[in-house]
C-alpha positions in Angstrom: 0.0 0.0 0.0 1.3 3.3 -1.2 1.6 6.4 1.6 -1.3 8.0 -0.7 -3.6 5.1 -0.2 -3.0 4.9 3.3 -3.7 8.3 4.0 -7.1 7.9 1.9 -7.7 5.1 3.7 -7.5 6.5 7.3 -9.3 9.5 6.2 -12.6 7.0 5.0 -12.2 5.0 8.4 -12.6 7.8 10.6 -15.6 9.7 8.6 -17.2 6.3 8.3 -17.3 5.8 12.2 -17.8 9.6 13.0 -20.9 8.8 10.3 -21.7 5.4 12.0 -21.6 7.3 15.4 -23.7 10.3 14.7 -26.7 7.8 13.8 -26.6 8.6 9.9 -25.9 5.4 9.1 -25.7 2.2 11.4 -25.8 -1.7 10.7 -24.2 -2.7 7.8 -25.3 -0.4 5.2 -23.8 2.4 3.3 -20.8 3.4 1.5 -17.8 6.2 0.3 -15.4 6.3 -2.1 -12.5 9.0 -2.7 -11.2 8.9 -6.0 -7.6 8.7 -6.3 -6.2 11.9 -7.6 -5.7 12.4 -11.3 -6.3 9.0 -12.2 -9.6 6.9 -13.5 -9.7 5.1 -10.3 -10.8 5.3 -6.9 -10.3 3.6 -3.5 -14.1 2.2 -2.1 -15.7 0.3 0.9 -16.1 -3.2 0.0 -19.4 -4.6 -0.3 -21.1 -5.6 3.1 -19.1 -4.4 6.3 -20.5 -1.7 8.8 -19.4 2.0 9.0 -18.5 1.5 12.7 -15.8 -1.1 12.1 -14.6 -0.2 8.8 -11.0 -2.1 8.1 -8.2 -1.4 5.2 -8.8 -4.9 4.0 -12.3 -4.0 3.3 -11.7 -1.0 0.8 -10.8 -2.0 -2.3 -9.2 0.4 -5.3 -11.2 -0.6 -8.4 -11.5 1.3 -11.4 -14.8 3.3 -13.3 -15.8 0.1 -14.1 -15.7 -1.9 -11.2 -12.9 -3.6 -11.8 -10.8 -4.0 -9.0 -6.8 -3.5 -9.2 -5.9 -4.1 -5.9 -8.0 -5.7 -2.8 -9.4 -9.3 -2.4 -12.8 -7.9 -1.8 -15.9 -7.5 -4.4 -16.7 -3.4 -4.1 -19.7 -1.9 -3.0 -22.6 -2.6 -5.4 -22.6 1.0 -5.4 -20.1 1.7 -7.7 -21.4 2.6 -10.8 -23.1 5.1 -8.8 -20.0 6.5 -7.3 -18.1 6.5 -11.2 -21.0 7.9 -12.5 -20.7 11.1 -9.9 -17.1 11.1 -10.6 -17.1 11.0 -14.4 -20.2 13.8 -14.5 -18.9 16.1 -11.4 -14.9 16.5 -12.0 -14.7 19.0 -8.8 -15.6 15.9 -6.5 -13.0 13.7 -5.2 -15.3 11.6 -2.8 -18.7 10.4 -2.6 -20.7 9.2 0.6 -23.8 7.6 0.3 -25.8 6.3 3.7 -29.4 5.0 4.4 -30.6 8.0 6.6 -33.9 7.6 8.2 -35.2 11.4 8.2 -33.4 12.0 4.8 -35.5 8.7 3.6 -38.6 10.0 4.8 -38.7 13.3 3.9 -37.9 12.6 0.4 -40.8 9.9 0.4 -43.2 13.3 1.1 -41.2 16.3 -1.0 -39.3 16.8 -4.2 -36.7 18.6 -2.5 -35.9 19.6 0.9 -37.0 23.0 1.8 -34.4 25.7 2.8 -35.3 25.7 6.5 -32.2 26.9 8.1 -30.0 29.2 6.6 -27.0 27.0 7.1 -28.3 24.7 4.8 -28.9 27.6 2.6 -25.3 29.1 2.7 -23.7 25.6 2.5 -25.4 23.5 0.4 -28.0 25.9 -1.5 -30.8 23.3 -1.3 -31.2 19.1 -1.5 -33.2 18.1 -4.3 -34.6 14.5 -4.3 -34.0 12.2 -7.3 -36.8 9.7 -7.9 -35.9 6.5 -9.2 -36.7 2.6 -8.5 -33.4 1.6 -9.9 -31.0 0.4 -6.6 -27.7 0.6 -7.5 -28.2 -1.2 -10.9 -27.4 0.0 -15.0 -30.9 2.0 -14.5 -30.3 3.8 -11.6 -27.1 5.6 -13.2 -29.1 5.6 -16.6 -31.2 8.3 -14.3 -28.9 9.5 -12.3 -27.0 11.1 -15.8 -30.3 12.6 -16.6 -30.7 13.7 -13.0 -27.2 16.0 -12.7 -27.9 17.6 -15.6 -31.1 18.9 -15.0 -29.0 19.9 -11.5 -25.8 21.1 -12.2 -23.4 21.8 -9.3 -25.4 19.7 -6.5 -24.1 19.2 -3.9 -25.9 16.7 -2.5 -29.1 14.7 -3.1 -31.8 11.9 -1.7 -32.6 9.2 -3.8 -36.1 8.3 -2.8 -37.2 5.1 -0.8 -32.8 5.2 -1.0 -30.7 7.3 1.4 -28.6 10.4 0.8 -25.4 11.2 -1.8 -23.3 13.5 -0.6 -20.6 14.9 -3.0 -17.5 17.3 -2.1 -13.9 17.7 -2.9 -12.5 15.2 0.6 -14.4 12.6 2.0 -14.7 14.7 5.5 -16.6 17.5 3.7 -18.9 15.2 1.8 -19.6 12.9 5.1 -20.2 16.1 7.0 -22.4 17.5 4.2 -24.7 14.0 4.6 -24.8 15.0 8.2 -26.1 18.4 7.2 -28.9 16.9 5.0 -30.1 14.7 8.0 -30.3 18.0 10.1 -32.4 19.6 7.7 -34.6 16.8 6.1 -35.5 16.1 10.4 -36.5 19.8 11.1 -38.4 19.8 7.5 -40.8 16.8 8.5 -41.1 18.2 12.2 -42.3 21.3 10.6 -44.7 19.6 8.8 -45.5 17.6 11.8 -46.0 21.1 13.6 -48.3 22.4 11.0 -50.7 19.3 10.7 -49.7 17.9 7.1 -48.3 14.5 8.1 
């Protein structure tokens, strides 16, 4: 393992627990990537495995097809999703996805998540929610092309019935952006909650 990859690699182990601590994403579920700088490639969390214990030997450097160049692992089923981002968005160098509960049900309810605190506002400039029933599969990233276009520069999204993608130049910022969009998506539905339209 290179110094570069083990400083990747350290990076994705400690926003994976912060992430797996903070509630955003707990059991087994989820996934990040960083993509390896100024190459096709990119270093990814290994299919199964939880956030709270994640381990160098499950990450695995694969390629924007899947194909994996150095890890005995099989990566996240995730990663056409993650390549996709990477190929469409050059400015971001990492990618985390998680199943967040208030992020999941708030997108079940809105189109987007409503700009209710101005942090939100100033940081990420609004959450729109992509609708699709494809999971990770040749369809999901046939939509999710369609779905950055129409939304150039996003930041970060919720796939409905899915979870949050969070997208940023280090795997830190784009972890602490998901956090973010759990904030917000929770104090949308408990203003909904307040106002009677649950």
């Amino acid at each position: 393992m290179t110094e570069q990859f083990g400083t990747i690699i350290g990076s994705m182990q400690r926003f994976a627990e912060r992430a797996y601590n903070s509630g955003i994403q707990t059991g087994n579920g989820g996934n990040l990537s960083v993509r390896v700088p100024g190459t096709q490639t990119m270093l990814i969390k290994a299919k199964g495995g939880s956030f709270a214990d994640l381990q160098e030997a499950n990450i695995v450097h694969t390629d924007f097809d899947g194909k994996v160049l150095t890890g005995s692992s099989e990566p996240s089923r995730e990663f056409r999703t993650h390549a996709l981002i990477y190929r469409m968005c050059p400015n971001a160098g990492a990618v985390f996805h998680s199943h967040s509960p208030w992020s999941i049900a708030c997108a079940g309810r809105l189109e987007r998540v409503p700009l209710v605190s101005m942090h939100m506002e100033m940081k990420l400039g609004g959450i729109p929610v992509m609708v699709s029933n494809g999971h990770a599969d040749a369809r999901m990233a046939d939509e999710l092309a369609g779905f950055l276009t129409a939304n150039p520069g996003v930041k970060a999204f919720i796939q409905r019935r899915h979870g949050i993608f969070s997208m940023s130049g280090d795997i830190g910022d784009a972890e602490m952006q998901a956090e973010l969009v759990e904030e917000c998506a929770k104090i949308a539905l408990l203003e909904l909650m307040s106002e009677g339209r649950h």
